[in-house]
C-alpha positions as CSV (number, residue, x, y, z in Angstrom):
1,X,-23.9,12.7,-17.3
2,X,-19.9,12.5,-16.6
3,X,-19.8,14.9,-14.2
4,X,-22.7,13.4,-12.5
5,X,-20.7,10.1,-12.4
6,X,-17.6,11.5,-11.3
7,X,-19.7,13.5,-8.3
8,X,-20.6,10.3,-6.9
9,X,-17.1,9.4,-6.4
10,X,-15.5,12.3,-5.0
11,X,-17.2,12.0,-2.0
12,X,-16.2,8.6,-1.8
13,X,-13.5,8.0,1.5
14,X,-11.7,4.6,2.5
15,X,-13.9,3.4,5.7
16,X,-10.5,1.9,7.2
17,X,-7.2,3.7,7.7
18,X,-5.4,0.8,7.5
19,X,-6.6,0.8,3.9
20,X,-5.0,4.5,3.1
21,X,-1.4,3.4,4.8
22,X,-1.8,0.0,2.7
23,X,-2.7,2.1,-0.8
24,X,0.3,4.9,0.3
25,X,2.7,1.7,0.7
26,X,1.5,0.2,-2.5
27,X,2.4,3.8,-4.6
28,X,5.6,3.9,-3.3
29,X,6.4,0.6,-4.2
30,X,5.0,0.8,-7.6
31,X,5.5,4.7,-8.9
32,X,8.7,4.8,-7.1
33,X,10.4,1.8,-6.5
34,X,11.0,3.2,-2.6
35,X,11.3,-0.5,-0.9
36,X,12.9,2.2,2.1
37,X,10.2,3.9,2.9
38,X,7.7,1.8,2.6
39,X,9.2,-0.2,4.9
40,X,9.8,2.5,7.4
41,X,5.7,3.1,6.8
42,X,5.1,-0.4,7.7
43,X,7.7,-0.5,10.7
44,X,6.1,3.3,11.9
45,X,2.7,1.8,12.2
46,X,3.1,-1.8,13.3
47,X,1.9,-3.5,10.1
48,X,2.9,-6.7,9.3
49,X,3.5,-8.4,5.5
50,X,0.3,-10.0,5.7
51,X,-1.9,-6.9,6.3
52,X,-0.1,-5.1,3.0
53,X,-0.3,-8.3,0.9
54,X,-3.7,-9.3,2.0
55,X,-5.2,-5.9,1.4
56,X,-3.6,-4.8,-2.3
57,X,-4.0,-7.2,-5.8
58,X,-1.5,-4.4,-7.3
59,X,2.0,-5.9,-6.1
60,X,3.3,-8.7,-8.2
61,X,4.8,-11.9,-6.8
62,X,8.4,-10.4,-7.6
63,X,7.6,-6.6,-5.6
64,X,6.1,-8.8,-2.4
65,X,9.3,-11.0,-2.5
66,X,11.5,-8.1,-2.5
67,X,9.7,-6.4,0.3
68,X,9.4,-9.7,2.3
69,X,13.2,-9.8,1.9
70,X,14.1,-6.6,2.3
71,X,11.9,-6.5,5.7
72,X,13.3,-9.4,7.0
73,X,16.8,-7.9,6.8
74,X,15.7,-5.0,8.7
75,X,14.1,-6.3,11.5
């Protein structure tokens, strides 16, 4: 019955790509603390704060503040 249950989500594929550069900016904030890159992600593709905020719950008030910031200075 697991692997039944886990079939059903392999197949599974995020319907918006703006969704998989949002999740791939998330990870590097959270698993690697790389503010850098992630901001080069967001830059690269003409995202603003508001379509990363608005599209993850995983970032805490703090990590948004220090992107905000830290996007602010590079623009």
């Amino acid at each position: 019955m697991v692997s039944r249950y886990y079939n059903g989500f392999s197949h599974h594929k995020i319907e918006e790509p703006i969704n998989k550069l949002v999740y791939e900016i998330t990870s590097l904030i959270k698993f690697k603390q790389d503010y850098s890159s992630a901001i080069d992600m967001i830059l690269k593709n003409n995202l603003k704060l508001e379509d990363v905020v608005s599209r993850t719950a995983r970032l805490t008030f703090d990590e948004v503040v220090k992107l905000a910031d830290l996007l602010i200075s590079r623009k």
